[in-house]
C-alpha positions as CSV (number, residue, x, y, z in Angstrom):
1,X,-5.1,12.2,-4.5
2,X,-3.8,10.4,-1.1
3,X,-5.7,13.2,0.7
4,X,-8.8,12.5,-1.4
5,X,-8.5,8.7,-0.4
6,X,-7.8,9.2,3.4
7,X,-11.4,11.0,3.7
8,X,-13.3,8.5,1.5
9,X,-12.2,6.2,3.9
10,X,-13.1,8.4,7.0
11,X,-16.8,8.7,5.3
12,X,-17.5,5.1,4.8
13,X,-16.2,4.3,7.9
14,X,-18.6,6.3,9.6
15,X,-21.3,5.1,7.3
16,X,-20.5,1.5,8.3
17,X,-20.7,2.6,11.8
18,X,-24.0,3.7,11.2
19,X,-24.9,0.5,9.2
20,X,-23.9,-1.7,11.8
21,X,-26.1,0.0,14.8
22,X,-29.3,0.6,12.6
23,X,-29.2,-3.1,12.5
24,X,-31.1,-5.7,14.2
25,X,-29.1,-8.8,16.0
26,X,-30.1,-11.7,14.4
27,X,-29.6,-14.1,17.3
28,X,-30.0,-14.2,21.4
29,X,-33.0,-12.9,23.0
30,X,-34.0,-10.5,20.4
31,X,-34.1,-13.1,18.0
32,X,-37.3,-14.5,20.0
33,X,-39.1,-10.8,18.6
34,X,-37.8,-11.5,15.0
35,X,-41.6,-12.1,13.3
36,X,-42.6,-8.2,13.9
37,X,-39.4,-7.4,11.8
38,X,-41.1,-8.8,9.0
39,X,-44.4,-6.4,8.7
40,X,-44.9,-4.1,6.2
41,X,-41.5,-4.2,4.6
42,X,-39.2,-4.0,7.4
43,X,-37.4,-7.3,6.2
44,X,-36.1,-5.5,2.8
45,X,-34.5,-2.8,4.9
46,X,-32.9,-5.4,7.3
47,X,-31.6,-7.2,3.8
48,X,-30.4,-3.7,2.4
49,X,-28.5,-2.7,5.3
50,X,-26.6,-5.9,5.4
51,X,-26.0,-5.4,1.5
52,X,-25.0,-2.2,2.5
53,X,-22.4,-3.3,5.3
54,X,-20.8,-5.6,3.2
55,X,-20.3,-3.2,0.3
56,X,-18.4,-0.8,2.5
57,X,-16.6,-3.6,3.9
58,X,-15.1,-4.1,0.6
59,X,-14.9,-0.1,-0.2
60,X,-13.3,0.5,3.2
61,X,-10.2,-2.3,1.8
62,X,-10.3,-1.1,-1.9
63,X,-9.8,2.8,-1.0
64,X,-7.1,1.4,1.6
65,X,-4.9,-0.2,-1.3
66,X,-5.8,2.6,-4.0
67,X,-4.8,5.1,-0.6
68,X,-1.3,2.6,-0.2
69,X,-0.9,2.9,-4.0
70,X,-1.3,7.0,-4.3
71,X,0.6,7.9,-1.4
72,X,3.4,10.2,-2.7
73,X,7.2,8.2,-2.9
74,X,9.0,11.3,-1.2
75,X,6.3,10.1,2.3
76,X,7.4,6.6,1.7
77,X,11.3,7.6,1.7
78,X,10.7,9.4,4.6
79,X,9.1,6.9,6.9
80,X,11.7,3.6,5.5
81,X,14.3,6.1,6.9
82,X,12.2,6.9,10.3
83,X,11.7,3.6,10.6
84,X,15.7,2.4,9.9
85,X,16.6,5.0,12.2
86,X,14.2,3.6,15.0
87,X,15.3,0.1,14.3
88,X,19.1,1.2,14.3
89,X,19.0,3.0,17.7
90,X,16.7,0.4,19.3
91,X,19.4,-2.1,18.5
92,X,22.4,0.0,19.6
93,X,20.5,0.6,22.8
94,X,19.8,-2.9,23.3
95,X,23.6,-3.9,22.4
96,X,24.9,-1.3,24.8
97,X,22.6,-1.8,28.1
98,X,23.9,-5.2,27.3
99,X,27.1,-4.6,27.7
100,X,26.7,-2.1,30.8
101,X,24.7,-5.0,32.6
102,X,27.9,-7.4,31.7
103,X,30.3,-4.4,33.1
104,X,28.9,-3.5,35.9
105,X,27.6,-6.9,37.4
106,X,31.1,-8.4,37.7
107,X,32.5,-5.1,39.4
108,X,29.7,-5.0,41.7
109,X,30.0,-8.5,42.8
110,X,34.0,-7.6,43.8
111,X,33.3,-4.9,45.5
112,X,31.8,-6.4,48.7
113,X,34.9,-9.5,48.3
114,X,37.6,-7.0,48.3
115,X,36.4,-4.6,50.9
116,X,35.2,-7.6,53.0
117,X,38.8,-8.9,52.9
118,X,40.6,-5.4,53.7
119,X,38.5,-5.3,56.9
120,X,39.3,-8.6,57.7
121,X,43.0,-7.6,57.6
């Protein structure tokens, strides 16, 4: 059923695409033209495929939810551990360059005292 969603989804996306570029701007320059839109009929269409857009606006975000809601639990375990596991190691990395940054800058800024004071001797 999840499967079935995604490519409902897919489809009115790519009808919406198709929506938005048949339609006319309605402002700027072209808006100057906008009285020859309005011969034989051409104004219903403009009005349909505005209808249109809107309609698989709202499909687009209903099949998303239904999509969210039929997605199969053993997916959802899965990816809550990928991400935990993500989250976990990006904290231990940042925790540990921390601490090499707070080792090694202390030791680097002796080196150059001690040496400097042996060849001074």
């Amino acid at each position: 059923m999840y499967v079935f969603f995604i490519v409902l989804i897919i489809f009115a996306s790519f009808l919406i695409i198709l929506a938005v570029l048949a339609q006319n701007p309605k402002s700027g320059m072209a808006a100057n033209f906008g009285a020859s839109n309005q011969v034989m009929g051409v104004r219903q269409t403009a009005d349909f495929l505005e209808k249109l857009t809107w309609g698989l606006a709202i499909a687009i975000v209903a099949l998303s939810l239904m999509a969210t809601m039929a997605m199969p639990r053993a997916d959802i375990a899965r990816s809550t551990d990928v991400l935990q596991r993500a989250t976990e190691n990006q904290a231990d990395a940042g925790v540990q360059g921390f601490q090499m940054q707070n080792n090694t800058l202390p030791e680097q800024a002796q080196v150059p005292a001690e040496e400097g004071s042996e060849a001074a001797e």
